[in-house]
Legacy VTK file of the C-alpha trace (Angstrom):
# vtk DataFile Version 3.0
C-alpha trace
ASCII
DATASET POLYDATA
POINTS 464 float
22.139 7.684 -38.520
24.274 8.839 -36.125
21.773 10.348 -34.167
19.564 6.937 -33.878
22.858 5.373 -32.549
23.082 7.889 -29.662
19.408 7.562 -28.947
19.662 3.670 -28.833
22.614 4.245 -26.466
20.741 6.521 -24.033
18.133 4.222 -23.851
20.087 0.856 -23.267
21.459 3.428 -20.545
18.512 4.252 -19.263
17.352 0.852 -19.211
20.451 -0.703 -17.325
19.654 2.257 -14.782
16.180 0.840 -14.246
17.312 -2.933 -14.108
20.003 -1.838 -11.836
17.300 -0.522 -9.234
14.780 -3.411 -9.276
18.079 -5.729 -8.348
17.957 -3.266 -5.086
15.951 -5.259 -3.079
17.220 -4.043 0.337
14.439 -3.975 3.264
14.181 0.388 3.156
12.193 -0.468 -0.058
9.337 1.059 0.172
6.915 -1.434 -2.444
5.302 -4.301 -0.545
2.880 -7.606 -1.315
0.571 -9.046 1.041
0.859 -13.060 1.647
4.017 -13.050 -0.938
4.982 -16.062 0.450
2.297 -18.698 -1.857
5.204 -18.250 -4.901
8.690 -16.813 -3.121
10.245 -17.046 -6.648
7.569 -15.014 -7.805
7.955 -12.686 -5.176
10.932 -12.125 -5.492
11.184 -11.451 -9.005
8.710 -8.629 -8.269
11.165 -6.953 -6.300
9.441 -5.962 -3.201
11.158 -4.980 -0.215
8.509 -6.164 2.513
5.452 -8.679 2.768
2.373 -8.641 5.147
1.743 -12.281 6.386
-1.020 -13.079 9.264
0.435 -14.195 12.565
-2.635 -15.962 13.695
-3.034 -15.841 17.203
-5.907 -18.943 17.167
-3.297 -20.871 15.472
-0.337 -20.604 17.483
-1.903 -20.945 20.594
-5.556 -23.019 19.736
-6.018 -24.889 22.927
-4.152 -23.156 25.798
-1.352 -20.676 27.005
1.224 -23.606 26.859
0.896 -24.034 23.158
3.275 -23.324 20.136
2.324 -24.201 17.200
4.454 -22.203 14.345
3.600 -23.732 10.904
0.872 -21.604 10.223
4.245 -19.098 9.324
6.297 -21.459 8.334
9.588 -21.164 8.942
10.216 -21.397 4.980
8.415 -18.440 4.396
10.627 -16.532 6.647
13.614 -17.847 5.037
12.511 -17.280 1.692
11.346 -13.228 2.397
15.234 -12.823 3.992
17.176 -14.834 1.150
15.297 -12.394 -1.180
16.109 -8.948 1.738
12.296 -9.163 2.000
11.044 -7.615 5.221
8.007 -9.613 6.830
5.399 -7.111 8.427
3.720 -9.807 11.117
-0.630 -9.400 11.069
-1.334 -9.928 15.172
-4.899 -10.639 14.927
-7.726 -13.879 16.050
-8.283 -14.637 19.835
-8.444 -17.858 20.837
-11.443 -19.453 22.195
-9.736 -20.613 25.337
-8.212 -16.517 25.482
-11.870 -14.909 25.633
-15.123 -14.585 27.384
-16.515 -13.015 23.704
-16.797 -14.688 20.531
-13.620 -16.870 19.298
-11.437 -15.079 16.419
-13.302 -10.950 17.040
-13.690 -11.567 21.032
-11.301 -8.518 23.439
-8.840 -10.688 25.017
-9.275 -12.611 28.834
-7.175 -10.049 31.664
-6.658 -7.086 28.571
-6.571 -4.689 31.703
-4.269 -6.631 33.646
-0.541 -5.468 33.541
1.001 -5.787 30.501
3.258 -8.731 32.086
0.535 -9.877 34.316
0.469 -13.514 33.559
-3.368 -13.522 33.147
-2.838 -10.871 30.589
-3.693 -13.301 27.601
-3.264 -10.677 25.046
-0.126 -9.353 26.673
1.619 -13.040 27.152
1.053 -13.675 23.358
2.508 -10.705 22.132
5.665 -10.788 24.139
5.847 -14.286 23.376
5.677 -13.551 19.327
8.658 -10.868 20.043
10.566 -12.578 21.556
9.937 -15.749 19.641
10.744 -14.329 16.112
12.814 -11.421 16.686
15.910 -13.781 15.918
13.944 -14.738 12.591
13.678 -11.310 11.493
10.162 -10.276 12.182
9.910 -7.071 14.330
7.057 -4.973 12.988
3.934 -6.508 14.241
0.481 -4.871 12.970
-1.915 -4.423 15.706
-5.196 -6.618 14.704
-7.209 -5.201 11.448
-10.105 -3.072 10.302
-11.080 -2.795 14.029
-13.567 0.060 12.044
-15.943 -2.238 10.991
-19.538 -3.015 13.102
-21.027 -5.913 14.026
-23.135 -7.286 11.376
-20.890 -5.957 8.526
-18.971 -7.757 6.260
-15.517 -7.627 7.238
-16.436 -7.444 10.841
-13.229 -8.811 12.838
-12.950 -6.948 16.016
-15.538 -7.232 19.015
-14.625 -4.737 21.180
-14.812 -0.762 21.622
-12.331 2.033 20.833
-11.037 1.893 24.398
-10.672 -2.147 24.341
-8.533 -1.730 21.396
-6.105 1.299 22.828
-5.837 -1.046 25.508
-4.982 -4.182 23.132
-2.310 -1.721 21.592
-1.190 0.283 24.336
-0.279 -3.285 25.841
1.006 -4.897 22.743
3.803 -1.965 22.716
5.046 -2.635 26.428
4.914 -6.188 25.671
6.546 -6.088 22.443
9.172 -4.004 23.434
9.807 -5.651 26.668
10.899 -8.906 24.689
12.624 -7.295 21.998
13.270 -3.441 21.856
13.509 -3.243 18.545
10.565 -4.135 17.910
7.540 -1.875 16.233
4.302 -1.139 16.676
1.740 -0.402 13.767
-1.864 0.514 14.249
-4.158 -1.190 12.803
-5.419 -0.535 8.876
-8.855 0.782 8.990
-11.588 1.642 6.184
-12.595 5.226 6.525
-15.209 4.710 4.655
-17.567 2.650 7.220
-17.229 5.852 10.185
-17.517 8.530 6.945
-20.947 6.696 5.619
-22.066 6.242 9.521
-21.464 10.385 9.802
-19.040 8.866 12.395
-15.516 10.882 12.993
-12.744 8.652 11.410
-11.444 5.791 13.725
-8.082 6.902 13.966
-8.918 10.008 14.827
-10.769 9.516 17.918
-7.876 6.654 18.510
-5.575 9.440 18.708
-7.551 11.861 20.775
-7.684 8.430 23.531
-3.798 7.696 23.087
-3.263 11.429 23.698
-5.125 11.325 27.479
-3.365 8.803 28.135
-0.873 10.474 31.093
2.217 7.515 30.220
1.877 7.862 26.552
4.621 10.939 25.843
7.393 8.661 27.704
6.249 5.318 25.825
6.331 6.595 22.397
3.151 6.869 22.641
2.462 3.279 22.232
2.466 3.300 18.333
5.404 3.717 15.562
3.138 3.642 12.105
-0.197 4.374 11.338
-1.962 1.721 8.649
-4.379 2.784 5.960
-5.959 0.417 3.270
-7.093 2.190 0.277
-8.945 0.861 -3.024
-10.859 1.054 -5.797
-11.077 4.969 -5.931
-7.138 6.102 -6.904
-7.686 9.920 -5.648
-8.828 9.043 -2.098
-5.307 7.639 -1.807
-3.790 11.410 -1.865
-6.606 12.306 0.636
-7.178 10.022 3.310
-2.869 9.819 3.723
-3.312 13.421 3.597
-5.912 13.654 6.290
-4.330 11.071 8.970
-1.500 13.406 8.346
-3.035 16.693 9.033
-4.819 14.397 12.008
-1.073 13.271 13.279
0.661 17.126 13.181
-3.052 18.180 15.146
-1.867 15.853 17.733
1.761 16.565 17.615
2.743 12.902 16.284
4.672 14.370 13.100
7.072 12.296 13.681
4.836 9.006 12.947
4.974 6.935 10.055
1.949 6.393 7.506
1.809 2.947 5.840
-0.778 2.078 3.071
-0.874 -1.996 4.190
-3.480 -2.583 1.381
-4.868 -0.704 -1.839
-5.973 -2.224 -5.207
-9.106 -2.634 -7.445
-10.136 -5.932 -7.821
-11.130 -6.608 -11.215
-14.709 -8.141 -12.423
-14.357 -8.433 -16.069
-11.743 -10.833 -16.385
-12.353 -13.189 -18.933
-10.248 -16.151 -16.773
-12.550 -14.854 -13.843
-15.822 -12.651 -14.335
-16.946 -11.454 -10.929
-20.666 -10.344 -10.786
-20.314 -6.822 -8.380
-22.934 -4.551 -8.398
-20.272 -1.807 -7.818
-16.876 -0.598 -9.308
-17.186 -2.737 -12.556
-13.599 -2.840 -14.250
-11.234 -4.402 -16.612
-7.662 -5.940 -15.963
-6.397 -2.968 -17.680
-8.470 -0.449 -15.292
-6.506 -2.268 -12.042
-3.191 -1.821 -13.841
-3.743 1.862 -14.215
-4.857 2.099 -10.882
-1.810 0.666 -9.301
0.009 3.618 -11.367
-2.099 6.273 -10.033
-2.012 4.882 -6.715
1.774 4.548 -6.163
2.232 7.457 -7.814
-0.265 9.135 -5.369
1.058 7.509 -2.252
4.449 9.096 -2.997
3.050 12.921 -3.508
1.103 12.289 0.006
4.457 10.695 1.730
3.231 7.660 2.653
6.453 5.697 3.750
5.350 2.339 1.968
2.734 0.768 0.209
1.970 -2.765 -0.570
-0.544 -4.448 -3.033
-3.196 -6.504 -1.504
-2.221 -9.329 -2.638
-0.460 -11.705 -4.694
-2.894 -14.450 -4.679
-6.297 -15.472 -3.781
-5.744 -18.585 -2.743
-8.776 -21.701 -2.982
-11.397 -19.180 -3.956
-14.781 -20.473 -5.120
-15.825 -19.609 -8.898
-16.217 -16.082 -10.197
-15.413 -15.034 -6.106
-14.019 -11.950 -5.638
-10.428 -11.600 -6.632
-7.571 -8.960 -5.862
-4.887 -10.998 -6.842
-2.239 -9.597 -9.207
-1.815 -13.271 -10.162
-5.114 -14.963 -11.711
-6.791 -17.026 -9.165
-7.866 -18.970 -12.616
-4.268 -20.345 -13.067
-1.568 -18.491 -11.175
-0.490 -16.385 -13.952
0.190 -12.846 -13.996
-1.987 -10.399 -14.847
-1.469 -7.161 -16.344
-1.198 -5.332 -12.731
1.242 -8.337 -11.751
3.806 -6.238 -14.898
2.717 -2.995 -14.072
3.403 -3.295 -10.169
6.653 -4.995 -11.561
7.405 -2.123 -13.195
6.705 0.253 -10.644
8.873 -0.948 -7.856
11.933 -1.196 -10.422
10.803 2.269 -11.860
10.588 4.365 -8.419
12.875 2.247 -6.205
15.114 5.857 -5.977
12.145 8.329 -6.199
13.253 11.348 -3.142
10.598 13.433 -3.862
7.138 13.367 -5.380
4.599 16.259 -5.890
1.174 16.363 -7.443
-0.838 19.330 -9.719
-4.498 18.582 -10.493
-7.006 20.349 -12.712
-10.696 19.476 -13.224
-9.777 17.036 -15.793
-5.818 16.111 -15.226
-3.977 14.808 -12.819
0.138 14.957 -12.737
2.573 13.832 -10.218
6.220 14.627 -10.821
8.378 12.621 -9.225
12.628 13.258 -8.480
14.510 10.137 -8.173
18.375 10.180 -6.485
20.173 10.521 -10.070
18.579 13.312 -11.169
16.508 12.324 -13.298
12.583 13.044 -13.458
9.460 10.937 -13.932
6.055 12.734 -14.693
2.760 10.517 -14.203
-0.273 12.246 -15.308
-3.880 10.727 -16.735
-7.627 12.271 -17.326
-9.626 12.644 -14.379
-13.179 12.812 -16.078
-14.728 10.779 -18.934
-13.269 13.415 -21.196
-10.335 12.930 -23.127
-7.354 15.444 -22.428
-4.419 16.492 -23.782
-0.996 17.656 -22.162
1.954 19.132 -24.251
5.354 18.625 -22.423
7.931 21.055 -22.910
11.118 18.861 -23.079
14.637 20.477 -22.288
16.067 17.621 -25.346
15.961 14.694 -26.658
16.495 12.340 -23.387
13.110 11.464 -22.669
11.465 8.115 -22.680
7.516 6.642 -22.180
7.162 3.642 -20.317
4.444 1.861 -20.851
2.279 -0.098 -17.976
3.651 -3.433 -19.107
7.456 -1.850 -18.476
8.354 -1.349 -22.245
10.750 1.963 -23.147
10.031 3.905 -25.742
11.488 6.797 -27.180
9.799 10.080 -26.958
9.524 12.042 -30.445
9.002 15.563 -29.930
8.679 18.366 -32.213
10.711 21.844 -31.563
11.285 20.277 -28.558
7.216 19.286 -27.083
5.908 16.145 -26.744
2.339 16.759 -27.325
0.078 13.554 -25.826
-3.215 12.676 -25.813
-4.773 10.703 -22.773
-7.602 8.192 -22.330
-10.830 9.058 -20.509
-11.116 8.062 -16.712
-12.756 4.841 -16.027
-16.619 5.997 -15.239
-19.889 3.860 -14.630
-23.308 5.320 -13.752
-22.926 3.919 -10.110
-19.836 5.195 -9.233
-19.187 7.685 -10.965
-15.396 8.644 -12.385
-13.304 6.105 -9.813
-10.403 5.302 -11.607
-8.626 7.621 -14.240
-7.617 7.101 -17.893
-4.120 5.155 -18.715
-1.524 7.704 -17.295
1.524 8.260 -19.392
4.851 7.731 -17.240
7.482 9.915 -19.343
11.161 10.121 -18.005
13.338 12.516 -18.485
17.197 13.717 -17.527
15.952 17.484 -17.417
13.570 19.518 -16.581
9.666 18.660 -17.549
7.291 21.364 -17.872
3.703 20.530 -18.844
0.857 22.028 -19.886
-3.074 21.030 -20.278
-4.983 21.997 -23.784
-8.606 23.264 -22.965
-10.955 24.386 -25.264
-10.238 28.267 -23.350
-6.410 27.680 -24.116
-3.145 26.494 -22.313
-3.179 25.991 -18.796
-0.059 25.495 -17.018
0.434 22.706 -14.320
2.024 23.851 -10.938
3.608 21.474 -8.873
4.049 22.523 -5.294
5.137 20.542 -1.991
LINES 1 465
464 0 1 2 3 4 5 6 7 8 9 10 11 12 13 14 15 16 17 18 19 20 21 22 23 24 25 26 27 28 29 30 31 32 33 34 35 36 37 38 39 40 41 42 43 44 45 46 47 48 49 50 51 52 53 54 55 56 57 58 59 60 61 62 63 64 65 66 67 68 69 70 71 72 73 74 75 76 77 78 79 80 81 82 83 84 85 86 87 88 89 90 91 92 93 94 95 96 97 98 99 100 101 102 103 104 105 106 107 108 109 110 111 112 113 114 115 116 117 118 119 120 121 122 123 124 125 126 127 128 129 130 131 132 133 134 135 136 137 138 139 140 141 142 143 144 145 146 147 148 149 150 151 152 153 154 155 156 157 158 159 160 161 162 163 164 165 166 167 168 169 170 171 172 173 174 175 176 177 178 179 180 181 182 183 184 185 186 187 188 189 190 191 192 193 194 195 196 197 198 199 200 201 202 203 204 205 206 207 208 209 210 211 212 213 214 215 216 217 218 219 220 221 222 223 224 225 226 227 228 229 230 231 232 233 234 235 236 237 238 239 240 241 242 243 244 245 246 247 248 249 250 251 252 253 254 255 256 257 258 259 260 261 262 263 264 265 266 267 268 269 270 271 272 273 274 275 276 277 278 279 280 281 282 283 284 285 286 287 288 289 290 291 292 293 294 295 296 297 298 299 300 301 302 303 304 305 306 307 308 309 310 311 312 313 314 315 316 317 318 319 320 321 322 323 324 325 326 327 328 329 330 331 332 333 334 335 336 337 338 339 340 341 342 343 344 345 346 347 348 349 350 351 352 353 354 355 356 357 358 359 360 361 362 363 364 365 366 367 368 369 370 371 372 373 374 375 376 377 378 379 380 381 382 383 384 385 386 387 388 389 390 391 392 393 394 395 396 397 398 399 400 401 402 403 404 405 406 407 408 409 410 411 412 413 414 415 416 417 418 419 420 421 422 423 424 425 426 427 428 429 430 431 432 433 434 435 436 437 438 439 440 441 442 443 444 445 446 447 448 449 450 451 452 453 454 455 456 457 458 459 460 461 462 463
């Protein structure tokens, strides 16, 4: 009896710990939501530390330079994000018709190779305008258009000009930016990777970088950029790889001092009984998209990405069965299972310091250190095999938490926790793309795990 009582105790411990660091919602937090702002309450009980909202260009400024028009961000929202410590990350993107000789909303901006300050600098005028404008309303990160990756004739397709028109568009939103308001930061623009990998073209970024580096007044302007942007879904492994990549990409070019953002990653769900999409690709529950927010996160943190955010809250006035991201059901507003699990996730690893990953052919583990000491291991099947991982426990202080943010004691035997985990998520079309529910096991010593094989005991290494 006794011992149950100290149990209980280290748990309600545990748990205060937990509750204690989803009330930290200070702006360094890392966990973001795109377009928070529908249901602020919401937002803020999900305890994100920054939201992504579009600054529409067309909108501000529709029929000329001389206009103003602010309440497509309403000044609400703003107040809302800050009375919560809610960073807003602004979305610069949609030229006017009036601001181009292309097409309104993709067209490269009227006078984009005049001076930055140049009055017939369109682009130029708008951005230092939008710096200067809300810099006293909290908004000084300003994302530099989006997907810019995508060709003509593509879904998604938002950005008319070439690689050098856009270097130019950022090249003069940083003078302009910083000009008004010199705290203010630049982010590139979140690309796809996947529509220059299936074209057998080199990566966007990439060859962005290679132009920002000839540049001969880049070195004494920062280079003209502060974060790099990434969106990531459906596929929770390519999160470790592309962050790694633009990494390897940023030390090549001697940038290591640059900051990698994911601005978007999810799986949108089609068998949702509120919501059944028909999608002749990545078919998946509303329990697949909470485990793939798990993997994801916990990905994103073994790769160092500085932040991630969760595209989005809410799909707002979509038409039936459409496609839907939302951790909130377009159906009727309510959460769903990933709308929990990201819950749980920012209150969870608010205090991770250090994350590292160890992968077999069929498991996947990232351990992660958080500022107490303590220790959180993540780790789910890769394949459509089941697998099974015994985890040496130092004593009894270790606790499961499960997707929906329940604690749970961990019963081990001589000391091993011995844990079976669910098949990856696999379909004949794409293959293995999201794995098996991971288990998320904390403990206040050390973890050491180990994979059962048919051959035997393997041993997982995790290494920076």
């Amino acid at each position: 009896m006794k011992r149950r009582i100290v149990l209980l105790s280290l748990l309600l411990l545990f748990i205060s710990s937990i509750g204690q660091a989803q009330q930290d919602f200070s702006p360094a937090n890392r966990f973001g939501i795109v377009e928070g702002f529908w249901f602020p309450d919401v937002t803020c009980d999900l305890g994100v530390g920054w939201e992504r909202i579009i600054f529409d260009w067309a909108q501000h400024q529709p029929t000329g330079p001389e206009d103003w028009h602010t309440l497509n961000v309403d000044d609400r929202w703003l107040k809302a994000a800050s009375a919560c410590n809610r960073e807003v990350v602004a979305l610069l993107k949609t030229t006017p018709a009036w601001a181009t000789d292309g097409t309104p909303g993709p067209g490269v901006p009227r006078g984009l190779y005049l001076p930055y300050d140049d009055p017939g600098n369109t682009w130029g005028q708008f951005v230092s305008k939008t710096a200067a404008y809300y810099a006293s309303r909290g908004v000084s990160r300003f994302i530099i258009w989006n997907e810019p990756d995508i060709d003509p004739e593509t879904y998604g397709f938002e950005y008319e000009g070439d690689l050098e028109d856009y270097f130019r568009m950022v090249k003069v939103a940083y003078l302009a930016a910083r000009s008004a308001n010199p705290a203010a930061r630049i982010h590139l623009a979140g690309t796809t990777y996947w529509h220059d990998v299936n074209e057998g073209r080199t990566p966007y970024i990439e060859r962005l970088l290679d132009r920002i580096m000839q540049d001969p007044d880049a070195a004494a302007n920062n280079y003209y950029f502060d974060v790099v942007s990434l969106h990531v879904y459906f596929r929770s492994e390519t999160v470790y790889d592309l962050v790694q990549r633009v990494q390897r990409s940023l030390d090549e070019h001697g940038l290591q001092n640059k900051a990698i953002w994911i601005n978007e990653t999810n799986a949108a769900p089609t068998d949702d009984p509120n919501w059944p999409v028909d999608r002749p690709v990545y078919d998946l529950d509303l329990s697949h998209q909470a485990s793939y927010l798990v993997q994801a996160v916990a990905l994103a943190l073994a790769a160092d990405a500085e932040r991630i955010a969760v595209y989005k809250l809410y799909d707002q006035d979509l038409p039936p069965n459409a496609e839907s991201f939302g951790i909130l059901s377009p159906a009727n507003a309510q959460s769903r299972p990933a709308y929990e699990t990201y819950h749980m996730l920012v209150g969870q690893f608010a205090d991770v310091t250090n994350a590292t990953m160890a992968q077999t052919e069929t498991l996947t583990g990232v351990l992660l250190q958080h500022e107490n000491g303590r220790q959180t291991l993540v780790a789910w099947a890769r394949t459509e095999a089941h697998a099974t991982v015994n985890i040496q426990l130092d004593d009894d202080k270790a606790y499961r938490t499960t997707l929906q943010g329940e604690f749970l004691i961990v019963p081990t035997q001589d000391g091993v926790y011995s844990v079976p985990l669910d098949a990856a998520h696999c379909t004949d079309v794409d293959g293995c793309f999201i794995g098996g529910e991971p288990l998320i096991l904390t403990a206040y010593g050390p973890i050491m795990i180990t994979e059962q094989t048919p051959d035997g005991v393997t041993p997982l290494e995790f290494a920076d």
